[in-house]
C-alpha positions as CSV (number, residue, x, y, z in Angstrom):
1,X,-13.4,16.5,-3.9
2,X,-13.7,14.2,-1.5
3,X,-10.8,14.8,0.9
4,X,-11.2,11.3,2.6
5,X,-9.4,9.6,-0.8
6,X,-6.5,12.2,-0.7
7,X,-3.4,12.6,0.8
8,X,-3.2,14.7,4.0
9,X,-1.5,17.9,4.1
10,X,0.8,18.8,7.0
11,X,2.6,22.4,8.1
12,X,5.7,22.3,10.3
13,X,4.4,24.5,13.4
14,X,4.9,26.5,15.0
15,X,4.3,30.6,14.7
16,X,8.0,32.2,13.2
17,X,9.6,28.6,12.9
18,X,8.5,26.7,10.1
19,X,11.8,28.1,8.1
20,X,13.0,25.5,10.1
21,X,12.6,21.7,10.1
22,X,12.1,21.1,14.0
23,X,10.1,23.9,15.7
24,X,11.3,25.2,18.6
25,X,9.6,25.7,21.8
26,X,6.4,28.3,22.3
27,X,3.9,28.3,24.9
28,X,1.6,25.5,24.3
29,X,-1.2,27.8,24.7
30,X,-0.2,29.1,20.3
31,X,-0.8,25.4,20.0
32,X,-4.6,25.9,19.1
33,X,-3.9,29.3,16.8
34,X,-1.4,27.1,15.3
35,X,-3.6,24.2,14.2
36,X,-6.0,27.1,12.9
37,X,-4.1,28.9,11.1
38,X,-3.0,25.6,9.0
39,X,-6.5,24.4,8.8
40,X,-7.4,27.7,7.5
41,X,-4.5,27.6,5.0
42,X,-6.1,24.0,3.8
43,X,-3.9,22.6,5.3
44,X,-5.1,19.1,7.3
45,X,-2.6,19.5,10.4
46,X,0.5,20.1,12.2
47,X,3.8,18.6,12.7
48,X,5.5,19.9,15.8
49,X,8.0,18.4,18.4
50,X,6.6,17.1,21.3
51,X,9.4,18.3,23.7
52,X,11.6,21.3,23.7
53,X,15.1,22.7,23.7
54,X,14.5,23.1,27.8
55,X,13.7,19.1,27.6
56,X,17.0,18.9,25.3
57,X,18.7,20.6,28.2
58,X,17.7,19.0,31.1
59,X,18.3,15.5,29.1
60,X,21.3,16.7,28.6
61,X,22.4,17.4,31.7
62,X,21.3,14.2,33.2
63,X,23.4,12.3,30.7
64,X,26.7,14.6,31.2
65,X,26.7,12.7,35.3
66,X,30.8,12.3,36.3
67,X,30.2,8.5,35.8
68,X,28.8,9.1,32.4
69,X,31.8,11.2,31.7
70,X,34.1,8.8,32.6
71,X,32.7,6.1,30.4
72,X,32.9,8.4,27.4
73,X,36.9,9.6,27.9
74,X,37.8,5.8,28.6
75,X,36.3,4.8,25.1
76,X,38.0,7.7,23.4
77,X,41.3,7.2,24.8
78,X,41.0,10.2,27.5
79,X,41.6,9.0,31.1
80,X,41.0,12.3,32.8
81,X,37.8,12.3,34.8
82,X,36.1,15.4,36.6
83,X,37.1,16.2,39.8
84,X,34.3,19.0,40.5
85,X,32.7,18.9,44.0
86,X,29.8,19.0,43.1
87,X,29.8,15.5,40.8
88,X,27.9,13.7,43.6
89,X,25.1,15.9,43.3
90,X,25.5,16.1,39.5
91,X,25.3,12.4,39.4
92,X,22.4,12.1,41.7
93,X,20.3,14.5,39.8
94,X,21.5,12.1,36.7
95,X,20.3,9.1,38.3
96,X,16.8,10.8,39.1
97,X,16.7,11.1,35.4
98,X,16.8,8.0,34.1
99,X,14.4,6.7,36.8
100,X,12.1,8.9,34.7
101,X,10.9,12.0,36.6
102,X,8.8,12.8,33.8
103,X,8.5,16.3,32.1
104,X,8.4,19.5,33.5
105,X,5.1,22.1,32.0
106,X,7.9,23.9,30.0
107,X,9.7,21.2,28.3
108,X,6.8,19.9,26.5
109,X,4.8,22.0,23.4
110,X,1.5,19.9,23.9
111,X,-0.7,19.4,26.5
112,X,-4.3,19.2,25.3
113,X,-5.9,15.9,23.9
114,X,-7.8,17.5,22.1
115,X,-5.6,19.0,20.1
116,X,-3.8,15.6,19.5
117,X,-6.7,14.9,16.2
118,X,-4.3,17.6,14.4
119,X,-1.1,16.6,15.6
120,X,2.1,14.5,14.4
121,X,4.4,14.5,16.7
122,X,8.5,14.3,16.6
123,X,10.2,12.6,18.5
124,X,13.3,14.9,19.6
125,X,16.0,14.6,16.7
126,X,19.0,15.1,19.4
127,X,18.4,11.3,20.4
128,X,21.3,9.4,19.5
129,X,20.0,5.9,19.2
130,X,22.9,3.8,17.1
131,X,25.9,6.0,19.1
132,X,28.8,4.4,19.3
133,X,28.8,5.5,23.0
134,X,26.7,2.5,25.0
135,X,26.0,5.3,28.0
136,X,24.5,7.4,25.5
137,X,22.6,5.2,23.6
138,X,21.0,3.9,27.1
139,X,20.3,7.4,28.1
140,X,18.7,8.1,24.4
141,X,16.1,4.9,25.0
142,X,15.2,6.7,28.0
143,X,14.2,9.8,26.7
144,X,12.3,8.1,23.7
145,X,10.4,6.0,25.8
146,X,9.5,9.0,27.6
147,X,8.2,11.2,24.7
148,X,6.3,8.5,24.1
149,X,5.0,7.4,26.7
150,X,3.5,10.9,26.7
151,X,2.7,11.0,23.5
152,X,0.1,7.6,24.5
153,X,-1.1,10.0,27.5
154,X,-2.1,12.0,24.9
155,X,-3.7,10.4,22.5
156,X,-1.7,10.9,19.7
157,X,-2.0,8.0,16.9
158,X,1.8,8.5,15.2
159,X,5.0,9.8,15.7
160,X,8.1,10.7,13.7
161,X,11.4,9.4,14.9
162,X,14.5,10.9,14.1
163,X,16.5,9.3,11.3
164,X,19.5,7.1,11.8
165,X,22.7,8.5,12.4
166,X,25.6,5.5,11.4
167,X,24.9,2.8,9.2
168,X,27.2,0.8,11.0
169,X,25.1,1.0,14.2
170,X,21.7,0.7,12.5
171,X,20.8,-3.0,14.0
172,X,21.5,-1.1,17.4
173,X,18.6,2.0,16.0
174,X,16.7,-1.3,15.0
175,X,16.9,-3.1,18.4
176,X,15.5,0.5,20.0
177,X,12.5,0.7,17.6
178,X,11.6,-2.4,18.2
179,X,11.6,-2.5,22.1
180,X,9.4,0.3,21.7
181,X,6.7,-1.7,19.9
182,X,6.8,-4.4,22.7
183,X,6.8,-1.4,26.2
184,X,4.3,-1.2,27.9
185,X,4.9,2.5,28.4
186,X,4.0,2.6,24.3
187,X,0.2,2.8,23.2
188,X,-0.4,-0.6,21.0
189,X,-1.9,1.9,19.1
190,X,0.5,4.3,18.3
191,X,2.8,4.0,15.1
192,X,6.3,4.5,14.4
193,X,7.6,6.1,11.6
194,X,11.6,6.6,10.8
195,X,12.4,9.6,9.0
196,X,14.8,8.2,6.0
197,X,16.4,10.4,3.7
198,X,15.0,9.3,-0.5
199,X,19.1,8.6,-0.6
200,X,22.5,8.0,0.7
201,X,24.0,11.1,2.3
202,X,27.6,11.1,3.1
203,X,27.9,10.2,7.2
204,X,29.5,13.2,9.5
205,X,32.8,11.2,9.8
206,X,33.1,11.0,6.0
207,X,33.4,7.3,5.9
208,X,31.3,5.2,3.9
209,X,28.2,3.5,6.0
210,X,29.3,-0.1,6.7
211,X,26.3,-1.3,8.0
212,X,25.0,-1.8,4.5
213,X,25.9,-4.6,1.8
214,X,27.3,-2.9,-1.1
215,X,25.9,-5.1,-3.8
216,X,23.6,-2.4,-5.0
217,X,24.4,1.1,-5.9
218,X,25.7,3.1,-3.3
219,X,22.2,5.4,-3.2
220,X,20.1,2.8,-1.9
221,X,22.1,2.5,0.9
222,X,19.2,4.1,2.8
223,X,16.9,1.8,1.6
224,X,18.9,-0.8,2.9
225,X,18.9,0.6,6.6
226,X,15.5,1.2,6.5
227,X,15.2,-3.2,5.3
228,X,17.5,-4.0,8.4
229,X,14.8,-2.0,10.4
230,X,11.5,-3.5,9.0
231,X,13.9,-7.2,9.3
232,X,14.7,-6.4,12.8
233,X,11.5,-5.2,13.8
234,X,9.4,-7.6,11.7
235,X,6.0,-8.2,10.4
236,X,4.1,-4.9,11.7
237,X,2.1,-2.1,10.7
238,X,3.0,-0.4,13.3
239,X,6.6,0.9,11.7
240,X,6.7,2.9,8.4
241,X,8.5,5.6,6.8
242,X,8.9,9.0,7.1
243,X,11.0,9.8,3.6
244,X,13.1,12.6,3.5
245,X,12.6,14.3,0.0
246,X,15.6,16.8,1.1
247,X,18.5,15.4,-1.2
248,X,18.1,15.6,-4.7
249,X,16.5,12.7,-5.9
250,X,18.9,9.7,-7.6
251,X,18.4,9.4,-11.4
252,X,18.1,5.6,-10.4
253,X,14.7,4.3,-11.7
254,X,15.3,1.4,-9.5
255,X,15.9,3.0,-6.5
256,X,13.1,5.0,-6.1
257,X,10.8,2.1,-7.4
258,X,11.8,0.3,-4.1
259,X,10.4,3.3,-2.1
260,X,7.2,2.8,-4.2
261,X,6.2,-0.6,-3.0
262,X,7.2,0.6,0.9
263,X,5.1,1.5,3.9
264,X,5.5,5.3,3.2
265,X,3.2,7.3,5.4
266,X,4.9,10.7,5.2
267,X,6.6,12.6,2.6
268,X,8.8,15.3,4.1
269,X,8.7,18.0,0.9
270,X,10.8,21.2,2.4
271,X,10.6,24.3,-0.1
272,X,14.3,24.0,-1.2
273,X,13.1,21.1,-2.8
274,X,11.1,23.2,-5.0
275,X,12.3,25.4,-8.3
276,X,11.0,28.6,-9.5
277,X,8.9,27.8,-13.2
278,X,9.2,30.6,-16.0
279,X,7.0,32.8,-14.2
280,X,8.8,32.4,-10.8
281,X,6.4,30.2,-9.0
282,X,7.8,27.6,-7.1
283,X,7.5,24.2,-8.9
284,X,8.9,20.7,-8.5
285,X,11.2,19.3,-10.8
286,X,10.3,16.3,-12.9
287,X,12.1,13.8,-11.4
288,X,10.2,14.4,-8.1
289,X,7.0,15.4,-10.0
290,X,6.9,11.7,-11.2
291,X,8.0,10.1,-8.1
292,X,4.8,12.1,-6.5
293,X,2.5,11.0,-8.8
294,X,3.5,7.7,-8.3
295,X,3.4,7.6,-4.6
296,X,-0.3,9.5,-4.5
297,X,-2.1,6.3,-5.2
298,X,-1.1,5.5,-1.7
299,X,-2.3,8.6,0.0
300,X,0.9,9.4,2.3
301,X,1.1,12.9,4.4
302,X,2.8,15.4,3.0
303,X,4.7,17.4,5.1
304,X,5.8,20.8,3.9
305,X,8.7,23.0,5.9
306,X,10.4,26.3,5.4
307,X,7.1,27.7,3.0
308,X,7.6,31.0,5.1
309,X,11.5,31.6,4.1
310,X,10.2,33.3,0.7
311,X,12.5,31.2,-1.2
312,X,10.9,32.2,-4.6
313,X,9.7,35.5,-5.8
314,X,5.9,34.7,-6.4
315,X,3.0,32.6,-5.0
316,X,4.1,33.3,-1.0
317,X,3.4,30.4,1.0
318,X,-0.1,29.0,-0.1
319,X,1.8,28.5,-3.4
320,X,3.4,25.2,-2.1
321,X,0.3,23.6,-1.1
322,X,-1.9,24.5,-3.8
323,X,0.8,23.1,-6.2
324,X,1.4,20.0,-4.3
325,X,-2.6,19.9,-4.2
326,X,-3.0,20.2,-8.3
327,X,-0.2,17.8,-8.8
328,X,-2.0,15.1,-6.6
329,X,-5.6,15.8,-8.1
330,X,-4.3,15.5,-11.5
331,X,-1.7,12.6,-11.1
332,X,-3.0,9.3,-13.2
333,X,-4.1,7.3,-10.3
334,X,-6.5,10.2,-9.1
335,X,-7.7,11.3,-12.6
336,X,-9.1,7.3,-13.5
337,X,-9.9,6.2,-10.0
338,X,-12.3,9.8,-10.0
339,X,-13.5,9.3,-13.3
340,X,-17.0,10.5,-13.6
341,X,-18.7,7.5,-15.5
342,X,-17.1,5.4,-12.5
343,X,-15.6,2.6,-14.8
344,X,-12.3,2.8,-14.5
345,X,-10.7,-0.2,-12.3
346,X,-9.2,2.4,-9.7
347,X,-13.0,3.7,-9.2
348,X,-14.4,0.1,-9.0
349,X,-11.7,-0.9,-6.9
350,X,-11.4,1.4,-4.4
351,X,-11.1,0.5,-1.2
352,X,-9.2,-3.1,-2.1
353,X,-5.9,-2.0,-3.0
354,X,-3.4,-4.3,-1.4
355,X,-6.7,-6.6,0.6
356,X,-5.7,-10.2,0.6
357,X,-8.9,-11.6,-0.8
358,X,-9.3,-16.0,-0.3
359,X,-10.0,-16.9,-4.2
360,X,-13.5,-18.1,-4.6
361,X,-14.4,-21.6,-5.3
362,X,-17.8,-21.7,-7.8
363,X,-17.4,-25.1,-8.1
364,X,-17.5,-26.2,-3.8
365,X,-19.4,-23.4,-3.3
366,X,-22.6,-21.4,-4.2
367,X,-21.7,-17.9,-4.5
368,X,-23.9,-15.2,-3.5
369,X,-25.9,-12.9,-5.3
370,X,-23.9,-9.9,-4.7
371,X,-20.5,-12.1,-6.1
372,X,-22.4,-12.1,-9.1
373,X,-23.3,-8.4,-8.8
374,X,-19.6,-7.7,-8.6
375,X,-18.2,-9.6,-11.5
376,X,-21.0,-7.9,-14.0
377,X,-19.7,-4.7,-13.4
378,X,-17.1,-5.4,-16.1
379,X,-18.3,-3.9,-19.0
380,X,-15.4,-4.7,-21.2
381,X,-15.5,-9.0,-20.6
382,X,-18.8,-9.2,-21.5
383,X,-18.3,-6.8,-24.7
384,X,-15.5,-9.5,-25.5
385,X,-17.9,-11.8,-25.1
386,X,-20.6,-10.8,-26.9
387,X,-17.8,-10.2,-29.8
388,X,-16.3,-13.5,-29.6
389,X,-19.9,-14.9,-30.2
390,X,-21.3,-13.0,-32.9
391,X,-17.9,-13.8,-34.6
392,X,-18.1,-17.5,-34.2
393,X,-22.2,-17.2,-35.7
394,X,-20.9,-15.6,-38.8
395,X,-18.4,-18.6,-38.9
396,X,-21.8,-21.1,-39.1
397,X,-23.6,-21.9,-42.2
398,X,-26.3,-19.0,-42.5
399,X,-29.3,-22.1,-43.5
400,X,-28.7,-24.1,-40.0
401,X,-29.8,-23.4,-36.6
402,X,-26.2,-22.8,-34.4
403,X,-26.9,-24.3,-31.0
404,X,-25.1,-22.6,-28.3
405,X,-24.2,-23.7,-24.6
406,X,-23.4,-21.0,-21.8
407,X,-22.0,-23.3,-19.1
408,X,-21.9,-21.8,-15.6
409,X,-24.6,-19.2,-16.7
410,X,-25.0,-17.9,-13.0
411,X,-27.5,-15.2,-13.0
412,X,-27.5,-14.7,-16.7
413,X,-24.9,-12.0,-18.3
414,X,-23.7,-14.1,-20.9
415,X,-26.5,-15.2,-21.5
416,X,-27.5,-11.6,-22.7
417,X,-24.8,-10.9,-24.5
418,X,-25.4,-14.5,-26.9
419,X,-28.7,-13.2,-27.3
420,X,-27.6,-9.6,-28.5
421,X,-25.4,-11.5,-31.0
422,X,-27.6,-13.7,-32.4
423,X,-29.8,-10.4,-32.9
424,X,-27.0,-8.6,-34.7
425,X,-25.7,-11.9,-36.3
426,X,-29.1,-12.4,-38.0
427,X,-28.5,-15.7,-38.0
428,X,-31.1,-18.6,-36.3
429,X,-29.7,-20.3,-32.6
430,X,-31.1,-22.0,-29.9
431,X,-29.2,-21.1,-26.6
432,X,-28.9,-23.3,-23.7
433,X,-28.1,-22.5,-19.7
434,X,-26.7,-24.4,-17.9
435,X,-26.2,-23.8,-13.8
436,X,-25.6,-26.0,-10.7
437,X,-26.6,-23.1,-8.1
438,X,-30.3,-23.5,-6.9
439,X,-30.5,-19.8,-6.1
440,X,-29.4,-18.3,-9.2
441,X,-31.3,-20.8,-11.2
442,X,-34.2,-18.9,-9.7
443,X,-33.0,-15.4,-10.9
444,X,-32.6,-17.4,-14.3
445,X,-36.4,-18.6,-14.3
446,X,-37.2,-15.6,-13.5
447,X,-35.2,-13.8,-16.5
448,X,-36.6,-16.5,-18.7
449,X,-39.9,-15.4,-18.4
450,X,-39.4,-11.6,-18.2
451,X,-37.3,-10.7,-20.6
452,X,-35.8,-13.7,-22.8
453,X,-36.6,-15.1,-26.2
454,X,-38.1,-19.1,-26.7
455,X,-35.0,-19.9,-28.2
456,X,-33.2,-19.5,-24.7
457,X,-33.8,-23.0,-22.6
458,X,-32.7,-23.2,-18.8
459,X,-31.0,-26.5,-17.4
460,X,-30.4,-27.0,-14.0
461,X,-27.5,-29.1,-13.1
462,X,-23.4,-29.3,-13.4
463,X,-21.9,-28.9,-16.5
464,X,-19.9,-32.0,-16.4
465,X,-22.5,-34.3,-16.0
466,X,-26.1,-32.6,-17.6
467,X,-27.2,-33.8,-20.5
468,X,-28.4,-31.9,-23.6
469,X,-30.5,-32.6,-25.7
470,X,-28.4,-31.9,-28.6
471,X,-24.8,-31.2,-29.2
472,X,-23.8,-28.1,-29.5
473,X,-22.2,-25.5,-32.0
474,X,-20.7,-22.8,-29.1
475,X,-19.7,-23.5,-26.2
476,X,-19.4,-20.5,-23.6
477,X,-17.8,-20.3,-20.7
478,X,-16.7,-17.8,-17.5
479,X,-14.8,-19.8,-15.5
480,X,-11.2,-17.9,-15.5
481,X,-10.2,-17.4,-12.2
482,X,-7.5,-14.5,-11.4
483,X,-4.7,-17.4,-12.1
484,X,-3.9,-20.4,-13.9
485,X,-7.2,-22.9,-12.8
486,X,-7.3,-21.6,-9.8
487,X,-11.4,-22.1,-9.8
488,X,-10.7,-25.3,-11.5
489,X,-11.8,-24.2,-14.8
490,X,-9.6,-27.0,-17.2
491,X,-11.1,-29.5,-14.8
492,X,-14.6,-28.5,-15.5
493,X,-14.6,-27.9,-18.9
494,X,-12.9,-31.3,-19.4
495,X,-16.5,-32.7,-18.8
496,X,-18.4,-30.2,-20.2
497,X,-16.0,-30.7,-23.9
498,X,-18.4,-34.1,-24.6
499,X,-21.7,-31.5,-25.1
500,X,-19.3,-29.7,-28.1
501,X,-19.2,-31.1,-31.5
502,X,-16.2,-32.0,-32.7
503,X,-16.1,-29.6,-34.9
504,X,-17.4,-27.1,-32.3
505,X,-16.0,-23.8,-31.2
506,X,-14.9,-23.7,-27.2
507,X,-14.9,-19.5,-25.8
508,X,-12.6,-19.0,-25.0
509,X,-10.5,-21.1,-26.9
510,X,-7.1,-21.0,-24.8
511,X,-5.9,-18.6,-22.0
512,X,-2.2,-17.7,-20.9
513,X,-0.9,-17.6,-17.3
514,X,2.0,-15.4,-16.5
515,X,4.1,-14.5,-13.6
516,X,6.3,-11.9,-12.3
517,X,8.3,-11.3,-9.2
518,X,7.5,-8.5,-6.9
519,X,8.0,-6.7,-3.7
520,X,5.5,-5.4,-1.4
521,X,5.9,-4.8,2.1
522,X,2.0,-3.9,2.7
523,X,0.9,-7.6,1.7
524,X,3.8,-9.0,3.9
525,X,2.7,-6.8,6.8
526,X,-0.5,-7.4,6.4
527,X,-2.6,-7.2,10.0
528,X,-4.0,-10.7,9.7
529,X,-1.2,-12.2,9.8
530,X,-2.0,-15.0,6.8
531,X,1.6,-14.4,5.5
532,X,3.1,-14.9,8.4
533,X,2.4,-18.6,8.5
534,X,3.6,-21.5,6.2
535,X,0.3,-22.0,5.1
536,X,-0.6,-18.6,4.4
537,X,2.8,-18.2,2.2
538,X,1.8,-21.1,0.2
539,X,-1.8,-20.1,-0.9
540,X,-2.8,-18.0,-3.4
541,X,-4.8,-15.0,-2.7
542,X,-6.6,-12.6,-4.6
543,X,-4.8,-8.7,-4.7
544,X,-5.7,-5.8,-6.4
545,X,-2.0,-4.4,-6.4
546,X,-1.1,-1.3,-5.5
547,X,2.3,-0.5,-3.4
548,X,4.7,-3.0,-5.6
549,X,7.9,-3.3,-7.1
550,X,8.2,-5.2,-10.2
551,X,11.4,-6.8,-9.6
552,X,12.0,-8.3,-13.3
553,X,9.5,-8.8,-16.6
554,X,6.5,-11.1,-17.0
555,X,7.4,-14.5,-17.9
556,X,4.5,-17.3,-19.4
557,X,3.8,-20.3,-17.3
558,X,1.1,-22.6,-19.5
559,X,-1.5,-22.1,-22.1
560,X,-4.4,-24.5,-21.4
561,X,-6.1,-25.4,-24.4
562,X,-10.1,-25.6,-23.9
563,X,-10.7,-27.4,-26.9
564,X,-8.8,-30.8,-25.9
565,X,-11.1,-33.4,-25.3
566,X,-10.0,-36.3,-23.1
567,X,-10.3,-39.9,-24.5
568,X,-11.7,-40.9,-22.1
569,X,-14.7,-38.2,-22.1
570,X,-15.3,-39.1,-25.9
571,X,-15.1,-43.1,-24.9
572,X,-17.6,-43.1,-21.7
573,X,-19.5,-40.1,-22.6
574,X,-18.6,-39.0,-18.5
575,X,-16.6,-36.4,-16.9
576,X,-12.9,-36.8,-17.7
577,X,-9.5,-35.6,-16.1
578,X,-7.0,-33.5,-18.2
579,X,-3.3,-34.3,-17.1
């Protein structure tokens, strides 16, 4: 298996504390037994916080400064303020704080970059970034710029942040993620990514979440936050999701297929999401099971917690990952795009899922040879084709000679597959092949006199303006871009129609466009930015799709017909124009 095409696998470190979600502090020097002991457990790495409860405390203590105090009771409604004698000092130490003093050996739980390759870090989940409190929401940006600025000293490529607290405050969590993509203290090279519980849980105060439009149902109001951050934060691939598969997942199809088309890079998976199966292994249950499979095809971490509580009776704590493990391997996504004969679009695709690819344009341009290559690796078109032809022979009268006409032969498929149905047809054909590139008229010389029959003949030239010496029976054609006309096929084919007979047969004979709305955030954030312009909004792009959301069903746009001849072609005998 290779383990480059699979999701990575991450323990919550450290030693005694992955019952818990955060780990609590050790000596940094279990860091290294830490990541071995998970590496040896197949796991990939480990997710640890990159500060400790002494950081908590000192932070803490900076923020509770007289001054700060006073702030907080005259917002509540309490006018009392501390008369210690010691506030001057108190706020002084406070001040030195915030000036950013930097951490102290013990309050952090890394300090190795080399052990930063194994590592996702959490951003301490104390941070109160959307408080209601402006002093502590100030001191909060303080602290997370420090953990990681640190986490840029060492090296480390992604971080977790913790997940918003209010809904009503989440432009104000927003606003904070986003300076932190523009500091300077920040590696441009780091990424964000905001733990979001899979669904609405009830805030602390027990009041519903205002900051969230209530036109949908009430469980996607997490969604929503995490769309006012990506809004807020804009265009990036630097901010992504961390999502929280704690809650019990909605029966909502539509809600979970919005987290489908996200930027999900981590899957938090704790064991009390798991159930015990007949036997008393832990299992998933199907709900998540399907969303799982689902998200696989985008290779997310998955974060597993609390394996050590001995939650169910058998399996201990290997069981978790070597289910997760089978249930990727064997999800649909995985099973075609590993299939061993390689034929499968997911195999043949991989590596292009979600590329914005400029469509080609045959017709201004010569393609390449290795174009060509590609497009011939679809076994199942040129089967069709092959069909479609030795159909249309049995159609002709067995006593004449059915002349055929691959237009746009390029380096010669098509022209293989007429020939194989002439063969199997039995019938008597002369095939003609016609092609405007210079270069892969060479490759068709050269497959003229290798491996071709005398009934094949090789024209050089474009199809709307060669001229045959006959007119012809079939005529053949592979100029179907991935939309509409989008390689101009109705326009050439309108002056290749005057070689057909009038009683001819066009392949194909008629094609259907359709359309259908979608979300996905990948293609929007794409890193090239083509989107991101008016131009690049308005022009179609090639996509193997992968991360979507199919907002609605397919609907038909138009059904050009190939075997419409202009007037005007039939009059002049010249290339036409279809309108």
């Amino acid at each position: 298996m290779n383990r480059s095409t699979y999701s990575r696998f991450v323990t919550v470190g450290l030693s005694g504390s992955r019952n818990e979600f955060r780990p609590d502090y050790v000596p940094s020097d279990n860091i290294q037994s830490e990541i071995d002991s998970a590496l040896s457990a197949n796991y990939d790495s480990i997710s640890i916080s990159l500060a400790n409860e002494r950081w908590k405390t000192h932070s803490l203590q900076g923020q509770r400064s007289p001054a700060r105090i006073k702030l907080e009771n005259t917002a509540s409604g309490l006018f009392k303020a501390p008369s210690d004698h010691k506030d001057a000092e108190i706020e002084m130490e406070a001040e030195l704080w915030r000036a950013g003093g930097g951490f102290q050996r013990d309050e952090v739980n890394i300090m190795r970059n080399d052990q930063a390759e194994h590592v996702i870090g959490f951003i301490s989940d104390w941070l109160e970034l959307d408080s209601q409190i402006e002093g502590v929401r100030y001191d909060s940006e303080i602290a997370l710029r420090q953990e990681l600025q640190y986490a840029s000293y060492l090296g480390i490529s992604n971080v977790i942040l913790p997940p918003p607290r209010r809904g009503q405050e989440i432009t104000t969590y927003a606003r904070a993620v986003k300076d932190c993509l523009t500091s300077s203290a920040v590696s441009p090279y780091m990424s964000l990514s905001v733990r979001i519980p899979v669904c609405d849980i009830p805030p602390e105060d027990g009041n519903a979440a205002k900051g969230v439009s209530d036109y949908e149902d009430e469980l996607s109001a997490t969604w929503q936050m995490w769309n006012t951050i990506r809004m807020v934060c804009g265009p990036t691939q630097r901010v992504s999701v961390a999502l929280d598969l704690t809650p019990a997942l909605p029966a909502s199809s539509g809600v979970l297929a919005r987290w489908s088309a996200e930027h999900v890079q981590h899957l938090i998976l704790p064991a009390t999401t798991f159930i015990p199966n007949g036997k008393g292994y832990p299992v998933l249950p199907k709900l998540t099971q399907g969303f799982l499979r689902d998200l696989f095809k985008n290779r997310p971490n998955i974060i597993l917690s609390k394996t050590q509580a001995s939650l169910h009776n058998l399996g201990g704590e290997l069981a978790y990952i070597q289910y997760v493990r089978h249930l990727e391997k064997t999800s649909p996504f995985n099973v075609a795009r590993d299939a061993p004969d390689g034929l499968t679009v997911e195999s043949f695709g991989r590596g292009y899922e979600d590329y914005l690819q400029a469509p080609l344009q045959p017709l201004m341009d010569n393609l390449a040879s290795m174009t060509y290559e590609v497009f011939e690796k679809d076994p199942v078109k040129y089967r069709q084709y092959e069909q479609a032809v030795y159909r249309a022979l049995l159609d002709q009268s067995p006593e004449s000679t059915t002349i055929i006409c691959v237009a746009g032969a390029g380096r010669g498929p098509i022209v293989s597959n007429c020939i194989r149905a002439v063969e199997r047809s039995g019938r008597d054909a002369r095939i003609y092949a016609i092609e405007k590139n210079p270069s892969a008229f060479v490759t068709l010389q050269g497959r003229k006199a290798r491996e071709w029959p005398d009934f094949v003949h090789i024209k050089f030239g474009d199809m709307r303006t060669v001229q045959l010496p006959e007119p012809v029976d079939i005529l053949v054609s592979e100029l179907l871009g991935s939309f509409g006309d989008n390689e101009l096929s109705p326009e050439c084919l309108d002056g290749a129609m005057r070689l057909l007979k009038p009683e001819g047969i066009s392949i194909p004979a008629s094609y259907t466009a359709y359309l259908a709305p979608i979300s996905a955030s990948r293609l929007y954030n794409d890193p090239s930015g083509l989107l991101r312009e008016t131009k690049g909004a308005e022009t179609p792009y090639i996509v193997m799709l992968h991360a979507i959301n199919t907002l609605s069903g397919t609907r038909k746009t138009s059904t050009p017909d190939a075997a419409l001849k202009s007037k005007i072609v039939g009059r002049l005998n010249t290339p036409g124009r279809l309108c």
